[in-house]
N, C-alpha and C positions, 0 to 999 in steps of 0.2 A: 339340525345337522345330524347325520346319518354316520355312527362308527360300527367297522368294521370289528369281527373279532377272530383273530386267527391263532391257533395254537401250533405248539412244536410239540413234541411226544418225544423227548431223550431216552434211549436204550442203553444200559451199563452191563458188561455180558464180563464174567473173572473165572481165568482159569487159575489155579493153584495146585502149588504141591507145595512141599515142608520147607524148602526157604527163598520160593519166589510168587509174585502174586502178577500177572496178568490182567489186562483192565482194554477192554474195546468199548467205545461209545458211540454207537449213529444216530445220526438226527435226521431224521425226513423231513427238510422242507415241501410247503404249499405246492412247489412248481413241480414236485417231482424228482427233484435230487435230491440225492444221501452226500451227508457227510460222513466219514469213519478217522475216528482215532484212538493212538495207543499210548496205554503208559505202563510202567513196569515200578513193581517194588522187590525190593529183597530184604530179605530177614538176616540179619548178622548170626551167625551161629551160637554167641552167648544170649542172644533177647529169648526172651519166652515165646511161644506160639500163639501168637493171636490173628489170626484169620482176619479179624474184621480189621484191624489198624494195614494191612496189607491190604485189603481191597480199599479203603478210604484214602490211600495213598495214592496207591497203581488207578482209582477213581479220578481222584484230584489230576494226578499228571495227563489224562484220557483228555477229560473235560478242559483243562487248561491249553490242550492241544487242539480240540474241537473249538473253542474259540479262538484261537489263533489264526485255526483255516478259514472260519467263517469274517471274520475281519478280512483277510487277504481276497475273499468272494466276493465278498462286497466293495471293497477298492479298484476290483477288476472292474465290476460291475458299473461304478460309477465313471472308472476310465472311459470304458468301453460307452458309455450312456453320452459322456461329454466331449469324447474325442480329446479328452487331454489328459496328464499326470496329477491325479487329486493330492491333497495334500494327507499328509500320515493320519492313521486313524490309531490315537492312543487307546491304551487300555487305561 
């Protein structure tokens, strides 16, 4: 039996300043579509400055959003494949 191996390549791209952190994520699928999504963090003004706990946030919410669409891509995908309403695709 002959498997296939197909990779993704995820992009995490953070803009910041002193008390918000920005987070875009694309994914290039095999076919040629991007996916992009966004997440945001902000820093309370008593927390200390830490850079990386804001982009591992505003990360997390990106990524938790990019799979949320790719789920919803894929349910389309199978609607459209079956001509009918699939059943829910948990996480």
């Amino acid at each position: 039996m002959m498997h296939t191996t197909v990779g993704w390549h995820v992009e995490l791209e953070f803009m910041e300043d002193d008390q918000h952190t920005r987070a875009v994520a694309l994914v290039r699928l095999p076919d040629g579509s991007e996916v992009r999504a966004h997440g945001r963090a902000s820093r309370h003004r008593v927390d200390a400055n830490q850079p990386r706990v804001g982009e591992e946030i505003a990360g997390a919410r990106a990524l938790n959003e990019l799979a949320m669409q790719l789920l919803t891509k894929a349910h389309e995908e199978i609607d459209a494949a079956s001509g009918r309403t699939s059943h829910p695709i948990h996480v």
